[in-house]
C-alpha positions as CSV (number, residue, x, y, z in Angstrom):
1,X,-0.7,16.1,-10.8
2,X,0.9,12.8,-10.4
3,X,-1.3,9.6,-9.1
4,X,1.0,7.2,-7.6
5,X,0.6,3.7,-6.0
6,X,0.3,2.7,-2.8
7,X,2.7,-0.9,-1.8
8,X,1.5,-3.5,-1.4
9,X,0.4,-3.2,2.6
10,X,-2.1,0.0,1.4
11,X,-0.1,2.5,3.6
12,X,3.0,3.7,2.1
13,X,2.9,6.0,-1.0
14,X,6.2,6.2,-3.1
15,X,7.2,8.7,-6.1
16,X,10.3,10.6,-7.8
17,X,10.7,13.2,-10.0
18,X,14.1,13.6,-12.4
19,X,16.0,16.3,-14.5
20,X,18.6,15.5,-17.2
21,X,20.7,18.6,-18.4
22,X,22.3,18.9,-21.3
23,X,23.8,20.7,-23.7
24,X,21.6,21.2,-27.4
25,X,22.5,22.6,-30.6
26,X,22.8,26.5,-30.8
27,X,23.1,26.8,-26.6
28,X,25.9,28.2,-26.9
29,X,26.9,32.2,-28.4
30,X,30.2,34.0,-29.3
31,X,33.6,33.0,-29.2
32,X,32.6,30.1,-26.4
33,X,31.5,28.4,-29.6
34,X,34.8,27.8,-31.2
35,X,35.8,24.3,-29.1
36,X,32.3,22.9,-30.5
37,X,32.6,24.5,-34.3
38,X,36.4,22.9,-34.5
39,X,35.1,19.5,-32.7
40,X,36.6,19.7,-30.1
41,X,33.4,20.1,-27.3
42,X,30.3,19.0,-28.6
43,X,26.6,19.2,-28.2
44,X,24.5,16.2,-27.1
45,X,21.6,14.8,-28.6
46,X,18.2,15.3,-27.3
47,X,17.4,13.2,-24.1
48,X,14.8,10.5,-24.6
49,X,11.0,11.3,-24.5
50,X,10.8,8.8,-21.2
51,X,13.3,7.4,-19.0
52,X,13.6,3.8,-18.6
53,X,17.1,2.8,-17.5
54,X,19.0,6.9,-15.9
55,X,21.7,4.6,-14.8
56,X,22.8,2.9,-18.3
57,X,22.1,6.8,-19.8
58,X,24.6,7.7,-17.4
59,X,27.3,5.3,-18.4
60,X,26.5,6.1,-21.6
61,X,27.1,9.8,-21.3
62,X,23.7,10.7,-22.6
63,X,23.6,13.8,-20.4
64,X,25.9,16.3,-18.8
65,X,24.1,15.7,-15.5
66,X,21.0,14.6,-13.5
67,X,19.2,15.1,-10.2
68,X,16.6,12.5,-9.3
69,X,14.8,12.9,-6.2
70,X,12.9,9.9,-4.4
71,X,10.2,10.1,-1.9
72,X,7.8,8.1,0.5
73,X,5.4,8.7,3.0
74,X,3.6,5.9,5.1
75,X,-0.2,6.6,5.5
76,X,-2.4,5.4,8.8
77,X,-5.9,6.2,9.3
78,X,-5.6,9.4,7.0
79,X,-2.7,10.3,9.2
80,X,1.1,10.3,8.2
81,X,3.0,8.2,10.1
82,X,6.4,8.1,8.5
83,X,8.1,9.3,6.0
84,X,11.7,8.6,4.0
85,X,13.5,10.4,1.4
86,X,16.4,9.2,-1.1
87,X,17.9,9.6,-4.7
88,X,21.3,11.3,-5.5
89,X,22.6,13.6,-8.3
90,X,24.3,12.4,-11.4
91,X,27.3,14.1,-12.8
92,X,29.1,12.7,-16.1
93,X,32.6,13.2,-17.8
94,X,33.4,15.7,-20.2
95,X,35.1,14.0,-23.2
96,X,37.4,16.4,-25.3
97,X,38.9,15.8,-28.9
98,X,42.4,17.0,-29.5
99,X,43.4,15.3,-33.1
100,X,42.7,12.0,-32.8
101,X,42.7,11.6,-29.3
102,X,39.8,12.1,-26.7
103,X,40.0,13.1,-23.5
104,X,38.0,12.5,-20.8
105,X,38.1,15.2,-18.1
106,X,36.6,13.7,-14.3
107,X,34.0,16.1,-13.3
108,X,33.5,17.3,-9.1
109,X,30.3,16.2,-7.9
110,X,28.9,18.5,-5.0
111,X,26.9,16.8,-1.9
112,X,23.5,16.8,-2.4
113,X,21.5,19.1,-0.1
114,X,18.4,17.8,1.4
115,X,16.8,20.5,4.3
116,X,14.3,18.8,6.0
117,X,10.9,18.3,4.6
118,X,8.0,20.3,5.5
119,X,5.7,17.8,7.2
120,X,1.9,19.0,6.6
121,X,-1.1,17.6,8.4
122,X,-1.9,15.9,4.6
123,X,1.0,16.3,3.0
124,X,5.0,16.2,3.1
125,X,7.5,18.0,0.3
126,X,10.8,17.5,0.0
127,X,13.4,18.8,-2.2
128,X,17.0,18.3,-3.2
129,X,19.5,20.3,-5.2
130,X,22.0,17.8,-6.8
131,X,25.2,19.1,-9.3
132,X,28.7,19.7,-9.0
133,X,31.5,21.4,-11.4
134,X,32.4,20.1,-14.8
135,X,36.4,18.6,-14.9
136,X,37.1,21.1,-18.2
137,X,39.2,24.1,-17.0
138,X,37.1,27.4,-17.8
139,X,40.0,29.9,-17.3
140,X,38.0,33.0,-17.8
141,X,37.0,36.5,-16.4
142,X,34.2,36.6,-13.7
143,X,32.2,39.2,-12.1
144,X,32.9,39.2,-8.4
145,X,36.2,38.5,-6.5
146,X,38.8,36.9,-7.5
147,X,37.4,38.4,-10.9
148,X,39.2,35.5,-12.7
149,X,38.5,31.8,-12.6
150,X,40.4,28.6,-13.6
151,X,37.7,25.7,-12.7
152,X,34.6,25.1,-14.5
153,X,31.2,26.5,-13.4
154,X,28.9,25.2,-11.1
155,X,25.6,23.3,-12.4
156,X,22.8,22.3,-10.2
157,X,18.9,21.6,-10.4
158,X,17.2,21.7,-7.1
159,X,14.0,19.6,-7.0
160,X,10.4,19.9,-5.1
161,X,8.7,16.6,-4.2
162,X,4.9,17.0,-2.6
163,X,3.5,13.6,-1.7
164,X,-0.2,13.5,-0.4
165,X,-1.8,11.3,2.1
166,X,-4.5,11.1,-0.8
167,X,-1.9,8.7,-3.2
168,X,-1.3,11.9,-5.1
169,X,2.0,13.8,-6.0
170,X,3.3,16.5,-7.6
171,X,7.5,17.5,-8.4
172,X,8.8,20.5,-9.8
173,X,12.4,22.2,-10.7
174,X,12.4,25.3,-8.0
175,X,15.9,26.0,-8.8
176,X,18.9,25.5,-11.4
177,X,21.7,26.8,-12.8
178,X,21.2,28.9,-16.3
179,X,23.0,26.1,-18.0
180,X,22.6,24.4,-19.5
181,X,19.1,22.9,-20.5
182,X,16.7,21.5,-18.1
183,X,14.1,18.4,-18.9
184,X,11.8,16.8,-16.1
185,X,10.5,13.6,-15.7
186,X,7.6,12.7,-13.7
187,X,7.5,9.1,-11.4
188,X,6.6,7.3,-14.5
189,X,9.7,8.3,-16.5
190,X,8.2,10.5,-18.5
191,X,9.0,13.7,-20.0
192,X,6.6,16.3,-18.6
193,X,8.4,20.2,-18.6
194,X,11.7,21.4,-19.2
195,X,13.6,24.8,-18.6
196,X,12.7,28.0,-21.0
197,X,15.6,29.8,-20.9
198,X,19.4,29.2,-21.3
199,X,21.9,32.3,-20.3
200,X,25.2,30.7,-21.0
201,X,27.2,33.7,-20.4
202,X,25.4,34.4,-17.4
203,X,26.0,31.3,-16.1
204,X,30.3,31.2,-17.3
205,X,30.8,34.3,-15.7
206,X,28.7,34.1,-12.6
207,X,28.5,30.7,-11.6
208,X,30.8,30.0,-8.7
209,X,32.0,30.1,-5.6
210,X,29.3,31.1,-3.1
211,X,26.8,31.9,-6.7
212,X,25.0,28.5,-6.1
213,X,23.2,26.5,-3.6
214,X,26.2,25.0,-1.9
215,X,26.9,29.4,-0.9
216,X,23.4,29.9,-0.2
217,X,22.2,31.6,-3.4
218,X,19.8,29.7,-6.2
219,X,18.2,30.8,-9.3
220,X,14.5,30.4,-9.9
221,X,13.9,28.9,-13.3
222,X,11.2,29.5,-16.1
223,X,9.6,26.0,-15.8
224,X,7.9,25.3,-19.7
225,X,5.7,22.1,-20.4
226,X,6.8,19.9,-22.5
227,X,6.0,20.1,-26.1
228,X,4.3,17.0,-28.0
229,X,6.0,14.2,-29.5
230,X,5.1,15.6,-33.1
231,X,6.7,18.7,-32.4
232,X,9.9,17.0,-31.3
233,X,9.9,15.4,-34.5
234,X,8.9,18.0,-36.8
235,X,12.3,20.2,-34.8
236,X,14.4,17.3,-35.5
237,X,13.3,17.8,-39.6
238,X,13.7,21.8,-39.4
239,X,17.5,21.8,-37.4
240,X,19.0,18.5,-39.5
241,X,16.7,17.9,-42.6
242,X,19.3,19.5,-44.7
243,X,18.0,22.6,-45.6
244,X,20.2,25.0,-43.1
245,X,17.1,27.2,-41.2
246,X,17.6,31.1,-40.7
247,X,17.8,31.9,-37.4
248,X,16.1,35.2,-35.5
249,X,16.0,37.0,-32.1
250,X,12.7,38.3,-30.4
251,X,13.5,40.0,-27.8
252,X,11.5,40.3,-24.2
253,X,8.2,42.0,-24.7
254,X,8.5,42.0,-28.8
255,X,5.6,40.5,-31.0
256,X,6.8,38.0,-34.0
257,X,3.4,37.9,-35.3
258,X,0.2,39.4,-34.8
259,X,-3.2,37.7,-35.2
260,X,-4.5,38.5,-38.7
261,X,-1.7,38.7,-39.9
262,X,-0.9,37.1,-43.3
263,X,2.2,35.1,-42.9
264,X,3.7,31.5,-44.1
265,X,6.8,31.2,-42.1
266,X,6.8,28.3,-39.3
267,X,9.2,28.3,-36.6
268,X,10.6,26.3,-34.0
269,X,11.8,27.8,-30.4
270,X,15.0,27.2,-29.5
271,X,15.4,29.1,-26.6
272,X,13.3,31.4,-24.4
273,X,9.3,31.5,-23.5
274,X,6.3,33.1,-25.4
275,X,2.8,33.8,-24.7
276,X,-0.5,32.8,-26.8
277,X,-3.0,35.2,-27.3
278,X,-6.4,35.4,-29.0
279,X,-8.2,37.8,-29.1
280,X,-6.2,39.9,-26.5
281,X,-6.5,37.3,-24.1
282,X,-3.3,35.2,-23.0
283,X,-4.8,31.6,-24.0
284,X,-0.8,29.6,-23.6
285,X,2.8,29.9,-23.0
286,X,4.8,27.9,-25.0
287,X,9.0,26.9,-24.1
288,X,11.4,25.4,-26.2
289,X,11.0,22.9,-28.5
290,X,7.5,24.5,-29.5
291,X,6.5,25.2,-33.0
292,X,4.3,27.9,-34.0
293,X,2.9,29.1,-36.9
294,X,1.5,26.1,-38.9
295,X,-1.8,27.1,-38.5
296,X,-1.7,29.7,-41.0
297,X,-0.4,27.8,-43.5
298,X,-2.9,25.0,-43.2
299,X,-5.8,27.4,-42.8
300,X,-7.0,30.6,-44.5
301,X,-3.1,32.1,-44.9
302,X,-3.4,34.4,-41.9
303,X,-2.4,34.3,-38.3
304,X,-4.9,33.0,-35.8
305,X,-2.9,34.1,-32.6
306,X,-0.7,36.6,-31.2
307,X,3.0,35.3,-30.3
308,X,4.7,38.0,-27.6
309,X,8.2,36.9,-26.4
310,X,7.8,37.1,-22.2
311,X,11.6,36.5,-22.7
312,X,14.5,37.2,-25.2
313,X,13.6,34.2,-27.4
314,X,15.5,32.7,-30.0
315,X,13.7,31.0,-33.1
316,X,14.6,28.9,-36.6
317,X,12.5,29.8,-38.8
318,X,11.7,27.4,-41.9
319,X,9.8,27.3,-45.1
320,X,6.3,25.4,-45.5
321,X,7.6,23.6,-48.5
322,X,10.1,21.8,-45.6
323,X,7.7,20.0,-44.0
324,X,4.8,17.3,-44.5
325,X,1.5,19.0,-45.0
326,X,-0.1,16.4,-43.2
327,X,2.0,16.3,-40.2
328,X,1.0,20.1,-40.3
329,X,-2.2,19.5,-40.3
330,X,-2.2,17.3,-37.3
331,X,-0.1,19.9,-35.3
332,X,-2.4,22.5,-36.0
333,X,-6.0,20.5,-35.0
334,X,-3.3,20.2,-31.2
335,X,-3.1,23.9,-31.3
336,X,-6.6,25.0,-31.5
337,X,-6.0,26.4,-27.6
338,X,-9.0,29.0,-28.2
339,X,-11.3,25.8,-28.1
340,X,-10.0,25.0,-25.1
């Protein structure tokens, strides 16, 4: 739950919520690969932890797109007495290397959808879905009339802003396309949940036309917190520290490791969401950018938790030896969720 301040006349109570999509490392499967392998596409880095300036990261090209919703509500005697909504999606060029030239392709930004908010006697939510079409022809083969499409497909987030007469707030991501990833901000600017899962295929060969909010349909999202800033670091070491990681597949409903276990092997998830459990009991659930298993190798040598995959998940997994004991240490005393 967001608290957020009221101006400076005591009655009007503002606050926003943001995604950034983009595209990471190892998103993509199959032969859709190829552009990025030869250089031609390419991934993007991570987005920042918090968000000070969204309009120099768009000029910058620091994400593919971005939906950032903005909200107020005047307050009078405990009553609501107004209330005003803006913001706008974010949608940024697709740069393409042929040789030594890059291309820029102009993407199609959609108008954003606002329905009207749902005024409550102590509360008002609003939401907006923001996106449009990357400017890269897709020709490829689709799975509903015409059966084969030339333009790009559609991405979107669609947002959910609850402000409360009590100077609290809350947003979350109720909708979005299945690519690429999602990350949230809160009011503040910082990061707070992103998207679990990523279904690029779905989304190549399913994604247009009336498939999207601006034909009436929208997809509900796995909605993960955000991992800790150690973690984010300790991926960074695992994907690029030069050591090449293996990668695996869990799929939905599988186990990776069971509690008691004995077991060495750390791993970082790259896609999908898993559940926590101790002692039979579902303690977490844990998104990308997560990494599991340390506490075995700082410990006694055996697994304190269960890890179940609650979707197909993909991991990297990586030798102890790969990372700094100590920064091991401190990720395991944050993962003690039986304690808690």
């Amino acid at each position: 739950m967001d608290t957020v301040g009221m101006s400076e006349g005591g009655n009007r109570i503002e606050s926003s919520f943001t995604s950034i999509s983009w595209i990471p490392s190892e998103a993509i499967e199959g032969l859709a690969r190829l552009p990025f392998e030869l250089g031609v596409g390419h991934y993007d880095d991570p987005p920042p932890d918090v968000i000070e300036d969204l309009e120099a990261l768009h000029e910058s090209g620091a994400f593919r797109f971005a939906n950032r919703i903005e909200a107020w509500i005047d307050v009078a005697d405990g009553q609501i007495a107004g209330i005003g909504h803006s913001g706008h999606g974010y949608i940024s060029r697709t740069l393409m290397r042929f040789g030594r030239t890059r291309v820029a392709f102009l993407p199609t930004a959609f108008p954003d959808l606002r329905p009207e908010p749902e005024v409550g006697p102590a509360s008002v939510r609003f939401v907006q879905t923001a996106g449009g079409r990357p400017g890269v022809p897709a020709p490829r083969r689709v799975r509903d009339r015409p059966f084969f499409q030339w333009l790009g497909p559609t991405v979107w987030s669609t947002l959910a802003l609850t402000i409360n007469v009590d100077g609290s707030a809350h947003g979350e991501m109720v909708g979005a396309s299945t690519f690429p990833r999602h990350w949230l901000y809160d009011h503040t600017g910082n990061l707070v949940a992103k998207s679990g899962v990523i279904d690029f295929e779905d989304w190549y060969r399913s994604a247009f036309g009336r498939h999207s909010p601006w034909g009436d349909e929208d997809t509900q999202p796995f909605v993960t917190m955000a991992e800790t800033a150690l973690e984010r670091q300790l991926s960074t070491t695992i994907m690029r520290g030069g050591a090449n990681p293996k990668l695996t597949t869990v799929s939905a409903g599988e186990v990776l490791f069971g509690q008691g276990e004995a077991g060495r092997e750390l791993y970082l998830l790259l896609d999908g969401v898993m559940g926590v459990d101790v002692d039979g009991e579902r303690v977490a659930e844990v998104g990308p950018g997560a990494v599991v298993g340390e506490r075995s190798i700082v410990e006694a040598g055996t697994r304190t938790s269960t890890l179940q995959a609650i979707t197909d998940c993909r991991l990297a997994m990586a030798e102890a030896d790969m990372i700094d004991q100590a920064a091991l240490a401190e990720l395991a005393a944050g993962h003690r969720r039986e304690d808690t």
